[in-house]
N, CA, C and O atoms as a Tinker XYZ file with bonds, in Angstrom:
   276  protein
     1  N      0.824000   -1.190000    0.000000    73     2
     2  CA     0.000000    0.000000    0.000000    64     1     3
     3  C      0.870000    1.256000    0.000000    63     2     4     5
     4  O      0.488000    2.144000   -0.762000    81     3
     5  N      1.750000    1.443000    0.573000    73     3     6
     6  CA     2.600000    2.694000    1.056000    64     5     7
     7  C      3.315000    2.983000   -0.751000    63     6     8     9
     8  O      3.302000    3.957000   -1.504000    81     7
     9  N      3.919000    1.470000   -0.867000    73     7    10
    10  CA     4.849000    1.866000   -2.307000    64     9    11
    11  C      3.628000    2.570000   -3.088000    63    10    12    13
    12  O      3.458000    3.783000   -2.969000    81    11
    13  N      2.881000    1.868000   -3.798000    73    11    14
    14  CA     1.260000    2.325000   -4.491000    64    13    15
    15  C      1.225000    4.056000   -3.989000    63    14    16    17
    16  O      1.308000    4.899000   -4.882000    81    15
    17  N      1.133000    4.378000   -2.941000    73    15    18
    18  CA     1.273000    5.700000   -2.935000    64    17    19
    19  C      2.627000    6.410000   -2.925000    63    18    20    21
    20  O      2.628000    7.635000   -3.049000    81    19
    21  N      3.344000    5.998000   -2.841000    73    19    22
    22  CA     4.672000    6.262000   -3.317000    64    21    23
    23  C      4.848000    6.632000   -4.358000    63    22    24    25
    24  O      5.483000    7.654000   -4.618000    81    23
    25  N      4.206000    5.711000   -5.374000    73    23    26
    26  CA     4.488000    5.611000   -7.229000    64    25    27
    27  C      3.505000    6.477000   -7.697000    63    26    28    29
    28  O      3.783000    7.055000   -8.748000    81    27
    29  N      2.164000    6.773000   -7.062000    73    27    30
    30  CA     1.550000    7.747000   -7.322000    64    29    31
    31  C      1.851000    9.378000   -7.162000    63    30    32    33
    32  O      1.443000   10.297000   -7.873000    81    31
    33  N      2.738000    9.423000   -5.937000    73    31    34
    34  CA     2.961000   10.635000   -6.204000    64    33    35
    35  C      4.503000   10.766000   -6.568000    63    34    36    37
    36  O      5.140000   11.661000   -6.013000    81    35
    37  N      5.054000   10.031000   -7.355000    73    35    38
    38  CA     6.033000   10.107000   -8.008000    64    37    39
    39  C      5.714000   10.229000   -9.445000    63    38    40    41
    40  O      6.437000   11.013000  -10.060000    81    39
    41  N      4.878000    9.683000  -10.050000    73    39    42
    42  CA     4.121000   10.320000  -11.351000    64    41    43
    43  C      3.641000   11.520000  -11.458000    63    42    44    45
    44  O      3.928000   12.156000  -12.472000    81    43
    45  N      2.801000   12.115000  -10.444000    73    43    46
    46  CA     2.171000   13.244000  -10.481000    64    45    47
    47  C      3.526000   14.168000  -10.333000    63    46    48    49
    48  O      3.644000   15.046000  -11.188000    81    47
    49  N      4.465000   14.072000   -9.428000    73    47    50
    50  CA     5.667000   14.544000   -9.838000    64    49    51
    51  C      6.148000   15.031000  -11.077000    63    50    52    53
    52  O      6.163000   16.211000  -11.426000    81    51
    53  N      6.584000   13.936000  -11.792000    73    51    54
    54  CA     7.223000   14.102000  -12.825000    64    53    55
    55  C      5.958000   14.645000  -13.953000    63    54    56    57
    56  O      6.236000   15.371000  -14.908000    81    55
    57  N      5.116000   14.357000  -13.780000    73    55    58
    58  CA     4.227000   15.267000  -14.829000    64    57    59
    59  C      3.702000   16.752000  -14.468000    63    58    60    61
    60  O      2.857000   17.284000  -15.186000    81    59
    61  N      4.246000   17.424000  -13.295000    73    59    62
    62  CA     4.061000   18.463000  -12.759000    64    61    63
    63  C      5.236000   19.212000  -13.918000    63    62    64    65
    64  O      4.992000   19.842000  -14.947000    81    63
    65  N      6.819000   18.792000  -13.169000    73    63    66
    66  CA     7.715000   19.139000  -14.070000    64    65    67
    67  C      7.905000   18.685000  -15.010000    63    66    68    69
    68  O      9.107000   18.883000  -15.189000    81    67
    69  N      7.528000   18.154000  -15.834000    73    67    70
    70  CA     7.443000   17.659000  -17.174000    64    69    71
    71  C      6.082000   19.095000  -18.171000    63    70    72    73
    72  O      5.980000   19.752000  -19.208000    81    71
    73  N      5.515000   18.865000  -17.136000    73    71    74
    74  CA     4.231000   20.620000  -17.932000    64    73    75
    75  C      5.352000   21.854000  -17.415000    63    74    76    77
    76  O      5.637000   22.650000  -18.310000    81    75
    77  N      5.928000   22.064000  -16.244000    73    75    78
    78  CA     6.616000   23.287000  -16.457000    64    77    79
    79  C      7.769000   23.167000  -17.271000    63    78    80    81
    80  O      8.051000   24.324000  -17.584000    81    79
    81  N      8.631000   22.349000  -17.811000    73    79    82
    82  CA     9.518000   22.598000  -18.735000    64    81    83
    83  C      8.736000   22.637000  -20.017000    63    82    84    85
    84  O      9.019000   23.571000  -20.767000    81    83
    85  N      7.738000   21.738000  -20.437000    73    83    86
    86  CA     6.904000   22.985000  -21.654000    64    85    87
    87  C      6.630000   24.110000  -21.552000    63    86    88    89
    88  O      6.848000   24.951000  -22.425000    81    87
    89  N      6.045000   24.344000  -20.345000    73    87    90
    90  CA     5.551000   25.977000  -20.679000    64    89    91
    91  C      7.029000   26.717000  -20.508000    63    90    92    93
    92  O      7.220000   27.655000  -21.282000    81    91
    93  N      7.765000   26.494000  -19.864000    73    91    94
    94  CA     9.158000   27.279000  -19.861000    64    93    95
    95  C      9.536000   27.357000  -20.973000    63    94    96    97
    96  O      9.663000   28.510000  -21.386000    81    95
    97  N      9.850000   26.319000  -21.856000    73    95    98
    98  CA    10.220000   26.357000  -23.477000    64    97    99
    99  C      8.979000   26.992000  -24.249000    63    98   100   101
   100  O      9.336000   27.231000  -25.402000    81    99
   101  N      7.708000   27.336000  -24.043000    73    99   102
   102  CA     6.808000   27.737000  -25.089000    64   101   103
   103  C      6.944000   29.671000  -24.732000    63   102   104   105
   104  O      6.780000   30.660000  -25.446000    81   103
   105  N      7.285000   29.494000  -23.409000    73   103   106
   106  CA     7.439000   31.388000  -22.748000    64   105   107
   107  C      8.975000   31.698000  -23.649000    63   106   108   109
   108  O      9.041000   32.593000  -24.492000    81   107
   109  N      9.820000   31.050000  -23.399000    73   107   110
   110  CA    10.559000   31.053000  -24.335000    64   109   111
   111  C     10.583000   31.723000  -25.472000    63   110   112   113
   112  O     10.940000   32.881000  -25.689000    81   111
   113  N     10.029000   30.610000  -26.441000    73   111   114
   114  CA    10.148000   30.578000  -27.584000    64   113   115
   115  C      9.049000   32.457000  -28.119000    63   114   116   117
   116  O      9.320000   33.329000  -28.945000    81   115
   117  N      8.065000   32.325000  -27.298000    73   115   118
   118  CA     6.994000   33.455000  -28.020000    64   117   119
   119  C      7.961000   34.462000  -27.401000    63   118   120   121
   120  O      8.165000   35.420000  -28.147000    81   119
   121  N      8.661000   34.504000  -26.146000    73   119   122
   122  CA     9.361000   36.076000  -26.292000    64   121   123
   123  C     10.679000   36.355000  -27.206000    63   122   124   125
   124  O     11.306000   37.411000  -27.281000    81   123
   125  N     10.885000   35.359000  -27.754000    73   123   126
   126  CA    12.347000   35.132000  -29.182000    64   125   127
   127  C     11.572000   35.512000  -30.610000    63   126   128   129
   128  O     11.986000   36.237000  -31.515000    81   127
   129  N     10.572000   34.936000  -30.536000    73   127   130
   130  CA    10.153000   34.494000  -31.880000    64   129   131
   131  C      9.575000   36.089000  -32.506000    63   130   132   133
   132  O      9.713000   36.318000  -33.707000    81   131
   133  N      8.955000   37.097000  -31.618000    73   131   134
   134  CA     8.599000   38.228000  -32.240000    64   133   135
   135  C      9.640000   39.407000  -32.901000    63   134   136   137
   136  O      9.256000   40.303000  -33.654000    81   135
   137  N     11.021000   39.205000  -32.456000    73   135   138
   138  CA    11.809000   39.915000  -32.474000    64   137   139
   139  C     12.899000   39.415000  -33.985000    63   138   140   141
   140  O     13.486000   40.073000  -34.844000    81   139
   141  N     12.755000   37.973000  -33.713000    73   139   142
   142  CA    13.427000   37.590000  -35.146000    64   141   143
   143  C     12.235000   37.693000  -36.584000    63   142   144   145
   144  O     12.710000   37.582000  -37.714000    81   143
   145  N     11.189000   37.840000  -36.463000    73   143   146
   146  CA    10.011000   38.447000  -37.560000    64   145   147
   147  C     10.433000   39.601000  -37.566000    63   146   148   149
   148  O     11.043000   39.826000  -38.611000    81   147
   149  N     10.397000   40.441000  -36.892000    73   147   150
   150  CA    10.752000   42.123000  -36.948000    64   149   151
   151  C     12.048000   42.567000  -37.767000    63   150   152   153
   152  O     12.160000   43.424000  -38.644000    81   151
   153  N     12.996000   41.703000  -37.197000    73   151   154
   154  CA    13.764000   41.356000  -37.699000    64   153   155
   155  C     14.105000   41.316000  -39.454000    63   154   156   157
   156  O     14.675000   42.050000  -40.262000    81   155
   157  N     13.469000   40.150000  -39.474000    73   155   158
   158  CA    13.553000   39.401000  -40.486000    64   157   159
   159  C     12.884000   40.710000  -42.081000    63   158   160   161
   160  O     13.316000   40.800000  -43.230000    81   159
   161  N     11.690000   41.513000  -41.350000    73   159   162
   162  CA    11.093000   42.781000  -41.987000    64   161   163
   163  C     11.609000   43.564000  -42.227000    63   162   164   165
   164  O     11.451000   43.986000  -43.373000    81   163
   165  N     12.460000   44.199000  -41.417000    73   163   166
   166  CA    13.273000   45.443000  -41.663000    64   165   167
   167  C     14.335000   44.672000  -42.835000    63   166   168   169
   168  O     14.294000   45.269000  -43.911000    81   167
   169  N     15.154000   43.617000  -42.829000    73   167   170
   170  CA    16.156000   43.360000  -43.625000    64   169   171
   171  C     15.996000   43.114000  -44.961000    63   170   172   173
   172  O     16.905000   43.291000  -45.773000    81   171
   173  N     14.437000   42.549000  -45.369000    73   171   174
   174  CA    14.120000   41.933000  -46.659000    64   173   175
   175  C     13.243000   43.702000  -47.725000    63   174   176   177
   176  O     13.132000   43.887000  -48.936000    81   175
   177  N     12.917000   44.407000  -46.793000    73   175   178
   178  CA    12.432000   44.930000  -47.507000    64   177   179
   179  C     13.572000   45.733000  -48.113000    63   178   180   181
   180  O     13.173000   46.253000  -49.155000    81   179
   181  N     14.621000   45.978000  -47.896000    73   179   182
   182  CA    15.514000   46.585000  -48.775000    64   181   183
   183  C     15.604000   48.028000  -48.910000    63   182   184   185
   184  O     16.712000   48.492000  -49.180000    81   183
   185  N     14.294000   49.071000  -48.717000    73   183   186
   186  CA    14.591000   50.565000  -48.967000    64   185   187
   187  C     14.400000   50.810000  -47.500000    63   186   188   189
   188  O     13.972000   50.168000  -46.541000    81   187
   189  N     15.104000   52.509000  -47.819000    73   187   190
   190  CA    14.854000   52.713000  -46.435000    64   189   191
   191  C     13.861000   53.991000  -46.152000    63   190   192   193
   192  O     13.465000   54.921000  -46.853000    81   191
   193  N     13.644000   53.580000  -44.749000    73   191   194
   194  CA    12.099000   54.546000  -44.689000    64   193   195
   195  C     12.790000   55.686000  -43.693000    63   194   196   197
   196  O     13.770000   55.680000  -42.949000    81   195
   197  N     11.837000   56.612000  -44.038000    73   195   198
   198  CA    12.054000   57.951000  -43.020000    64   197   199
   199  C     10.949000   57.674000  -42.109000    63   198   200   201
   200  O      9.764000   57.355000  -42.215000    81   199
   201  N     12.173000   58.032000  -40.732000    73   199   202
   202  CA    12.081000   57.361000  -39.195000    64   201   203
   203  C     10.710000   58.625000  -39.108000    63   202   204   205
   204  O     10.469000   59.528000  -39.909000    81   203
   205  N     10.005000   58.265000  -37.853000    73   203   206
   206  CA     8.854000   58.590000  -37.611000    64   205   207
   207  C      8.799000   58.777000  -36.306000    63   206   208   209
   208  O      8.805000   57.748000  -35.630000    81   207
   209  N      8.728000   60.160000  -35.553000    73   207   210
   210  CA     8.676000   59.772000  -34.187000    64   209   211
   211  C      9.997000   60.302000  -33.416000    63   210   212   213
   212  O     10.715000   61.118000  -33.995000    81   211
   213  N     10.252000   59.952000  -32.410000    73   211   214
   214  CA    11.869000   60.249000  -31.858000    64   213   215
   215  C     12.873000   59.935000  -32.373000    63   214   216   217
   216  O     13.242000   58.820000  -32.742000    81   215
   217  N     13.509000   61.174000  -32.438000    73   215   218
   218  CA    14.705000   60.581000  -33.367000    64   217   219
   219  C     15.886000   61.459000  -31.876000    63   218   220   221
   220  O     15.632000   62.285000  -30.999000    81   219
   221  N     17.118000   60.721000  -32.271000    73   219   222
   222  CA    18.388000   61.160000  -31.250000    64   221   223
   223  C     19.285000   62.190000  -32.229000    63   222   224   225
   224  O     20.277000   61.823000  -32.859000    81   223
   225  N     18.604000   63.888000  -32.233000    73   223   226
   226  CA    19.455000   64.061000  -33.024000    64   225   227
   227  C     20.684000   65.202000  -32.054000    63   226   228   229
   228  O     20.629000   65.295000  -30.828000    81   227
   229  N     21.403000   65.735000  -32.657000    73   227   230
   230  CA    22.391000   66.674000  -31.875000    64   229   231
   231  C     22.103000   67.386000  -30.888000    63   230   232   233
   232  O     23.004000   67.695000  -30.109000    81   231
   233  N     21.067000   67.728000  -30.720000    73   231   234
   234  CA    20.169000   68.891000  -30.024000    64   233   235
   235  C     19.662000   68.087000  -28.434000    63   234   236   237
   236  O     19.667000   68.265000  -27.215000    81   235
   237  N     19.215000   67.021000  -29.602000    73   235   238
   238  CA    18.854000   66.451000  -27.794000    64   237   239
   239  C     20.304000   65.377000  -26.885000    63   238   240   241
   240  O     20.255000   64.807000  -25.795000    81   239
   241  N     21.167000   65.442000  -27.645000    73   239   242
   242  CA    22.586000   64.659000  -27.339000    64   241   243
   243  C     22.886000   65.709000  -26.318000    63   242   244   245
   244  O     23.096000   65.475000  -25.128000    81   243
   245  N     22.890000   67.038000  -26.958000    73   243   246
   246  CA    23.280000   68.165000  -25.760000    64   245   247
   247  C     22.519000   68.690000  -24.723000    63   246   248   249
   248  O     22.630000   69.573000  -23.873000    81   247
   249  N     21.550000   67.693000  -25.143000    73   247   250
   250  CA    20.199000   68.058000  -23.375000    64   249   251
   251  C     20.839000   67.200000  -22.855000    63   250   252   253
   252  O     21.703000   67.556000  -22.052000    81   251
   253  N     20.668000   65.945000  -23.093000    73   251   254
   254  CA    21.417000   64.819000  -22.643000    64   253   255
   255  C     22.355000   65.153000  -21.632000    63   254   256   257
   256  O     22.003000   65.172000  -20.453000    81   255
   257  N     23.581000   65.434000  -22.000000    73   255   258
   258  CA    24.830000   65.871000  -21.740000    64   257   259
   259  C     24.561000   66.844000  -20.451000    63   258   260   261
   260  O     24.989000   66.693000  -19.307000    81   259
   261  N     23.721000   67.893000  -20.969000    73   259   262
   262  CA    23.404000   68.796000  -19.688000    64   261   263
   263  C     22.818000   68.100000  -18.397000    63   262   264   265
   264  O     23.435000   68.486000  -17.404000    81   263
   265  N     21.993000   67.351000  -18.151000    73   263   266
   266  CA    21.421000   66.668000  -17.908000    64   265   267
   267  C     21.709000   65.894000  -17.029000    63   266   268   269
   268  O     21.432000   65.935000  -15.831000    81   267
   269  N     22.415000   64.986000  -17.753000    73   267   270
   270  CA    23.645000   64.391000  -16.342000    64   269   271
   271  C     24.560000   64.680000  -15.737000    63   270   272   273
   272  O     25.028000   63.724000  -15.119000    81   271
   273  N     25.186000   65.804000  -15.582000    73   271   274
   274  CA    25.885000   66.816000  -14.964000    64   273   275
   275  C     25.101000   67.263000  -13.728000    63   274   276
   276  O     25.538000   68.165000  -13.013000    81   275
């Protein structure tokens, strides 16, 4: 009787960690996988686009600069 529950919760064990190393590899994979598409977009399209938005240009390098002083 004792082994029987022994082996039972030695299965439920290993299928506890056996589901968290999937989901560890699937958290994984979806926070990799969006960045190599993005990726993969910017390189194939070939021209280049005018940036939109914040740009780092001289002006704010020298706020910057002030700034952390």
């Amino acid at each position: 009787m004792k082994d029987d529950k022994k082996k039972h919760l030695d299965s439920e064990r290993r299928r506890f960690i056996k589901g968290s190393l999937v989901t560890g590899v699937g958290v994984a994979a979806a926070a990799v996988a969006p960045g190599a598409v993005m990726a993969s977009d910017d390189e194939s399209s070939g021209q280049t686009k005018t940036q939109k938005g914040y740009r780092l240009t001289p002006h704010i390098l020298q706020y910057y600069k002030t700034t952390a002083s």
